[in-house]
The first five atom37 places (N, CA, C, CB, O) and aatype in JSON, in Angstrom:
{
  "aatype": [20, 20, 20, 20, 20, 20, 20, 20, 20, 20, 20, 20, 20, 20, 20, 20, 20, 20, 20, 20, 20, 20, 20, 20, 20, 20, 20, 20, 20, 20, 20, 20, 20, 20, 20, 20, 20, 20, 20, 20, 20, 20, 20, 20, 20, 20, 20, 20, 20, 20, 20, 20, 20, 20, 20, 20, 20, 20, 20, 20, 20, 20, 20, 20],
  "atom_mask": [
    [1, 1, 1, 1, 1],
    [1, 1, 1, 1, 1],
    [1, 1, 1, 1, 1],
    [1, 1, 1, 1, 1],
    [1, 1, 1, 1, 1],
    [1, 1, 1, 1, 1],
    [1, 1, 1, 1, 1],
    [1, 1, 1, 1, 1],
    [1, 1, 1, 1, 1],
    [1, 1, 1, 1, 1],
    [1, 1, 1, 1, 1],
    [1, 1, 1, 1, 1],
    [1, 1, 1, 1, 1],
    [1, 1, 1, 1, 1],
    [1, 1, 1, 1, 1],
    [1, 1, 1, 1, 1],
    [1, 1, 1, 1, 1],
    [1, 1, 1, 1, 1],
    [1, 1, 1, 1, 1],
    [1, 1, 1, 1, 1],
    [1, 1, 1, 1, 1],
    [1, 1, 1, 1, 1],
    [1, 1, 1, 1, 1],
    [1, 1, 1, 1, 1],
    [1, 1, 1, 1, 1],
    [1, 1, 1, 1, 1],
    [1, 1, 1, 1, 1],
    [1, 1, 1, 1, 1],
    [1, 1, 1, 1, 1],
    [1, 1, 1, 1, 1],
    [1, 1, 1, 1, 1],
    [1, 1, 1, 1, 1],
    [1, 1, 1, 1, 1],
    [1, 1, 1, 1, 1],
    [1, 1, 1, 1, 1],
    [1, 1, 1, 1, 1],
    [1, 1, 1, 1, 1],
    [1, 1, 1, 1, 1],
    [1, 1, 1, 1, 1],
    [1, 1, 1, 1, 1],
    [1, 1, 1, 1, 1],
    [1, 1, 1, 1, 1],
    [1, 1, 1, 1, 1],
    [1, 1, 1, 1, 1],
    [1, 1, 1, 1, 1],
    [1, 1, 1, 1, 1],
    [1, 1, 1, 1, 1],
    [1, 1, 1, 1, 1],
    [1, 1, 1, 1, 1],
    [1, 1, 1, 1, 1],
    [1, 1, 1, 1, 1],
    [1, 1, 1, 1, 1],
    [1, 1, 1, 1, 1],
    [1, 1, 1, 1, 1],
    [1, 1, 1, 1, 1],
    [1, 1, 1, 1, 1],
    [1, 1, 1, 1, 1],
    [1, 1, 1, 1, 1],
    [1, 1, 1, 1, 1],
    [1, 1, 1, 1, 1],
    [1, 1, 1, 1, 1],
    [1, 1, 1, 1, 1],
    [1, 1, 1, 1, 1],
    [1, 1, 1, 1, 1]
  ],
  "atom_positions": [
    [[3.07, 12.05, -25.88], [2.7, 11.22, -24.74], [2.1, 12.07, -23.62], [3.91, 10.44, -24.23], [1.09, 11.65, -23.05]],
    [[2.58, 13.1, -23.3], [1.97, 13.95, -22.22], [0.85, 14.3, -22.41], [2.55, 15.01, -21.92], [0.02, 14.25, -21.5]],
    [[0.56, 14.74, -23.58], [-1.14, 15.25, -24.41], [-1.91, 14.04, -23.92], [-1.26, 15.33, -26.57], [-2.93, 14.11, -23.24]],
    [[-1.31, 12.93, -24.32], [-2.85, 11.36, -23.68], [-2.98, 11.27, -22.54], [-2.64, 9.53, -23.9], [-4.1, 11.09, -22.05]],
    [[-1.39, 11.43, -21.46], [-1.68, 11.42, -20.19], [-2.8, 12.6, -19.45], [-0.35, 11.48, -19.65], [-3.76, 12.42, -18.7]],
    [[-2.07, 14.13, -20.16], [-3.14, 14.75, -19.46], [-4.35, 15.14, -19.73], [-2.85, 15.56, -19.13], [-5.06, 15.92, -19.1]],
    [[-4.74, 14.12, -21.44], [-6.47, 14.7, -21.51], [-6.69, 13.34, -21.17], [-7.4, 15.42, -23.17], [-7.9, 13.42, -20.95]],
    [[-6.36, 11.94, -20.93], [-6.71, 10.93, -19.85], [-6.88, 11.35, -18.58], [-5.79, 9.97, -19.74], [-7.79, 10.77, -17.98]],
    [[-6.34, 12.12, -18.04], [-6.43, 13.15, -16.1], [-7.85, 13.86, -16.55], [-4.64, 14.98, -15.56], [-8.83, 13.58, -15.86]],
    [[-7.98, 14.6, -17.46], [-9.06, 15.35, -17.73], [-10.16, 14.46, -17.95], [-8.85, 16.24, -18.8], [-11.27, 14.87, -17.62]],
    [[-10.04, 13.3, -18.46], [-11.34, 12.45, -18.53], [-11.65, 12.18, -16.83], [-11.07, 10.81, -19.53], [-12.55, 12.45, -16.04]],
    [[-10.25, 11.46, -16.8], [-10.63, 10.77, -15.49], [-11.21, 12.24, -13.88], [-8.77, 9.67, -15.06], [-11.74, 12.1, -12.78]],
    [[-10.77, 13.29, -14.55], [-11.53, 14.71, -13.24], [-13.23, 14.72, -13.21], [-11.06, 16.8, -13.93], [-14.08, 14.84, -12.33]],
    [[-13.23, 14.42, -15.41], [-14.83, 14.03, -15.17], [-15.78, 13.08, -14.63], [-15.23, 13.94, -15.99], [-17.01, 13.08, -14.55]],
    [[-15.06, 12.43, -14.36], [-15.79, 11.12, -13.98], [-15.76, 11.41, -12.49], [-15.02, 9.57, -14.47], [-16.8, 11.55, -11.84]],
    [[-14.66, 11.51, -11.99], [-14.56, 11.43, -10.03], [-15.43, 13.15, -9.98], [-12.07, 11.45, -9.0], [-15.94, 13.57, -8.94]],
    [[-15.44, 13.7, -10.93], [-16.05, 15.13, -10.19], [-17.85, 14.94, -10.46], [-15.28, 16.93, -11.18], [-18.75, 15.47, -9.82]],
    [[-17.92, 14.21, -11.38], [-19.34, 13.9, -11.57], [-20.12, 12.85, -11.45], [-19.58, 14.11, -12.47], [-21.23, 12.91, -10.93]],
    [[-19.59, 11.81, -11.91], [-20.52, 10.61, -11.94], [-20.1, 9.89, -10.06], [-19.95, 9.31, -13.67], [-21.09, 9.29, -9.65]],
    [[-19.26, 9.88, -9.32], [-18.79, 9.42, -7.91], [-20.01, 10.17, -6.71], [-16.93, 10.08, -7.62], [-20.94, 9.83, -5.98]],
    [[-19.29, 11.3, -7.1], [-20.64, 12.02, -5.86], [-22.03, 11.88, -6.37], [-20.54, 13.91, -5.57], [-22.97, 11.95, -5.58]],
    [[-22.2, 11.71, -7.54], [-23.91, 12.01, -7.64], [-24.22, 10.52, -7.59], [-24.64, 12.92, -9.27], [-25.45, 10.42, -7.61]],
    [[-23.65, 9.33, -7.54], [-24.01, 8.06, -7.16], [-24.11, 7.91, -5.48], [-22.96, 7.08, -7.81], [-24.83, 7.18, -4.81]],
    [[-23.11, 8.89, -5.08], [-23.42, 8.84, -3.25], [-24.69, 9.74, -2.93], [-21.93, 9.62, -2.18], [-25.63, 9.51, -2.16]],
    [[-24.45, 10.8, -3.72], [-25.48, 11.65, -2.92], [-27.1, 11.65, -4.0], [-24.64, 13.53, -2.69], [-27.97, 12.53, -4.04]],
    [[-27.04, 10.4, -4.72], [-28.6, 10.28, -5.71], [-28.62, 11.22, -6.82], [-30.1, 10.71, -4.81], [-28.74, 12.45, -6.74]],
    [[-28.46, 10.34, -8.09], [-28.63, 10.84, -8.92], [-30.15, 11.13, -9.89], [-27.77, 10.34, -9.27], [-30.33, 11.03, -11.11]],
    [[-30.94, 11.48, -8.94], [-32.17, 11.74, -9.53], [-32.02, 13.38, -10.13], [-33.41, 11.48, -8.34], [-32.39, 13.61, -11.28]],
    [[-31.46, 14.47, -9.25], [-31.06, 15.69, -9.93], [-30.14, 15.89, -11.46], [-30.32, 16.27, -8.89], [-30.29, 16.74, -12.33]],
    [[-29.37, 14.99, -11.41], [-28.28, 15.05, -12.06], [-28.55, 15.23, -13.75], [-27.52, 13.81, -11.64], [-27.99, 16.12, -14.39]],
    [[-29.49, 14.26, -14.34], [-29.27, 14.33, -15.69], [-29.6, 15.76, -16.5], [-30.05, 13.23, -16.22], [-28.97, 16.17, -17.47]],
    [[-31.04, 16.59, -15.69], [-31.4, 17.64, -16.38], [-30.44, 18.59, -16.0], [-32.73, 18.02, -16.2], [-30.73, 19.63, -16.59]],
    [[-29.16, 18.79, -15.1], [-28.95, 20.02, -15.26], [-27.33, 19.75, -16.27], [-28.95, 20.89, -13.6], [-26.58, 20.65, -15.88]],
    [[-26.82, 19.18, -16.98], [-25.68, 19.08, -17.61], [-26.26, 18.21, -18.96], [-24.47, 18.39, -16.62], [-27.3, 17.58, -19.16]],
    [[-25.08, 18.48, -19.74], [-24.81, 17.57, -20.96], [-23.86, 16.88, -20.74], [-24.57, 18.13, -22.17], [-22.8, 17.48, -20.59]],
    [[-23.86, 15.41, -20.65], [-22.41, 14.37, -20.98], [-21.64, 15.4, -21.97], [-22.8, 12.54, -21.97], [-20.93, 16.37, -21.7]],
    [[-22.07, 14.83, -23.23], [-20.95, 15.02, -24.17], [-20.64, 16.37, -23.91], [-21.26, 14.75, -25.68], [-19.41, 16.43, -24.0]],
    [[-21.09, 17.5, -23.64], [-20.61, 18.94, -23.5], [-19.19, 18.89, -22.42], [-22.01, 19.96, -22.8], [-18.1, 19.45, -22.58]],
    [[-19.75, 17.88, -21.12], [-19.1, 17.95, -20.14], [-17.24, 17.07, -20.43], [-20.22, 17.29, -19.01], [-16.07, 17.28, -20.1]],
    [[-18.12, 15.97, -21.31], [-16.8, 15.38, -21.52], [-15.8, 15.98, -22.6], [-17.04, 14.0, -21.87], [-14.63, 15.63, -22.75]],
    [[-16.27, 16.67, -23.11], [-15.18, 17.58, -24.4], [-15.18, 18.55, -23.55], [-15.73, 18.11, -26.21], [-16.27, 18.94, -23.98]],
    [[-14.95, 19.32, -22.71], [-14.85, 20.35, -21.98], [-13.96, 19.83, -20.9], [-16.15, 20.89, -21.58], [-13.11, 20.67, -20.64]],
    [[-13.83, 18.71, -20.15], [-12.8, 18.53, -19.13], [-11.71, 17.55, -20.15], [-13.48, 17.7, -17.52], [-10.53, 17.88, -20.11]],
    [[-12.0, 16.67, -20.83], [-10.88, 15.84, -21.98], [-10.26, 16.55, -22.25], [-11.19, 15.24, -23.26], [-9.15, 16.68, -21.73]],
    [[-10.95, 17.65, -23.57], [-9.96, 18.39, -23.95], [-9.74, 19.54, -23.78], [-9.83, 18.33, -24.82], [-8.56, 19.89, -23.92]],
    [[-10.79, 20.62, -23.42], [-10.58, 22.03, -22.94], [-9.84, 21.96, -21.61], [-11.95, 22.82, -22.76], [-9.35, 22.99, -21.14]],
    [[-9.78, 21.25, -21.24], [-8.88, 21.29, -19.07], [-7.7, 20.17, -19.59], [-10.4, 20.16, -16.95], [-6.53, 20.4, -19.3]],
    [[-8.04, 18.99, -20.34], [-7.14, 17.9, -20.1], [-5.96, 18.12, -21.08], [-7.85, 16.47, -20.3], [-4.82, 18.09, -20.63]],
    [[-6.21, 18.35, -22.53], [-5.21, 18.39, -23.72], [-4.36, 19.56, -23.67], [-5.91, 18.39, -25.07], [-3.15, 19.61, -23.92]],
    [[-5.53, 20.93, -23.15], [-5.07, 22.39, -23.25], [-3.64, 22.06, -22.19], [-6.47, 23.76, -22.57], [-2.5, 22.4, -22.5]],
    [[-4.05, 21.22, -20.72], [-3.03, 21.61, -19.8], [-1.76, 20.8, -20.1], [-3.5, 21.41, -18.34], [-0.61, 21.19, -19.92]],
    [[-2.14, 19.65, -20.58], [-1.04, 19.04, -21.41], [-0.25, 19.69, -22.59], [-1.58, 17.97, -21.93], [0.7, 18.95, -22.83]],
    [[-0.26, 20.88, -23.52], [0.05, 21.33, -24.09], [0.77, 22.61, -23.25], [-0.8, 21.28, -24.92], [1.44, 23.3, -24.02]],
    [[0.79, 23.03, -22.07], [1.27, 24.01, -21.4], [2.49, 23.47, -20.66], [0.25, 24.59, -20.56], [3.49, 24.12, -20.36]],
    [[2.27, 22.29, -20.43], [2.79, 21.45, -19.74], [3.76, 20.95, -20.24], [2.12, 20.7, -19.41], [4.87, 21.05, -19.72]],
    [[3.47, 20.13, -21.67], [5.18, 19.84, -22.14], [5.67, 21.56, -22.52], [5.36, 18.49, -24.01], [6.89, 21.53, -22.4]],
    [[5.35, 22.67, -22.83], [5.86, 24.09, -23.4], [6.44, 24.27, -22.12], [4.73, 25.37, -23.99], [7.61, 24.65, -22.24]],
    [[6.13, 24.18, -21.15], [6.76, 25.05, -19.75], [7.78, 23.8, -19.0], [5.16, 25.67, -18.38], [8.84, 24.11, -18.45]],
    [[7.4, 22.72, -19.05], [8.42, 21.75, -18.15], [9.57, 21.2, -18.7], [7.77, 20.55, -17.66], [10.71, 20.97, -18.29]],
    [[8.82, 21.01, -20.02], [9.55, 19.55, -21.27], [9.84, 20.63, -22.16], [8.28, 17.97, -22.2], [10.35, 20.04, -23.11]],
    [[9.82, 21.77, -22.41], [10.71, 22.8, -23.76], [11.62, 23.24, -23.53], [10.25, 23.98, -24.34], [12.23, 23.73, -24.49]],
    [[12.32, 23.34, -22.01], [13.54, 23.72, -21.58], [14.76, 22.72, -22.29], [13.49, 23.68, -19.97], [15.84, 23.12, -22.72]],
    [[14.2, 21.12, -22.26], [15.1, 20.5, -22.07], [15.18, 20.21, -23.65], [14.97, 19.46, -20.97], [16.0, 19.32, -23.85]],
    [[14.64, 20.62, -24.73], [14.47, 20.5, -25.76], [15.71, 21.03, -27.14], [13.28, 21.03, -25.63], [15.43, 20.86, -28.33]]
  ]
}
């Protein structure tokens, strides 16, 4: 359960860190300098699953 919650946080960092500001501040720059899919497997699961996996080992393995 912690793994969905925190690569769900990791989706949801991509979205408020990318798609929020570049709708305020015009997204005419935006598409050529990134890849979606690069960006979204990179905060999902490289930031979101990885920290969820540290996360139940260091908080939730004590009590195990």
């Amino acid at each position: 359960m912690v793994l969905v919650v925190s690569s769900l946080a990791g989706f949801a960092l991509w979205i408020l860190n990318f798609f929020i500001p570049a709708g305020v501040f015009g997204r005419s720059w935006f598409p050529e300098t990134h890849n979606d899919a690069v960006q979204f497997v990179a905060h999902t699961f490289m930031f979101g699953t990885v920290l969820g996996l540290i996360l139940d080992r260091l908080a939730f393995g004590a009590n195990r």
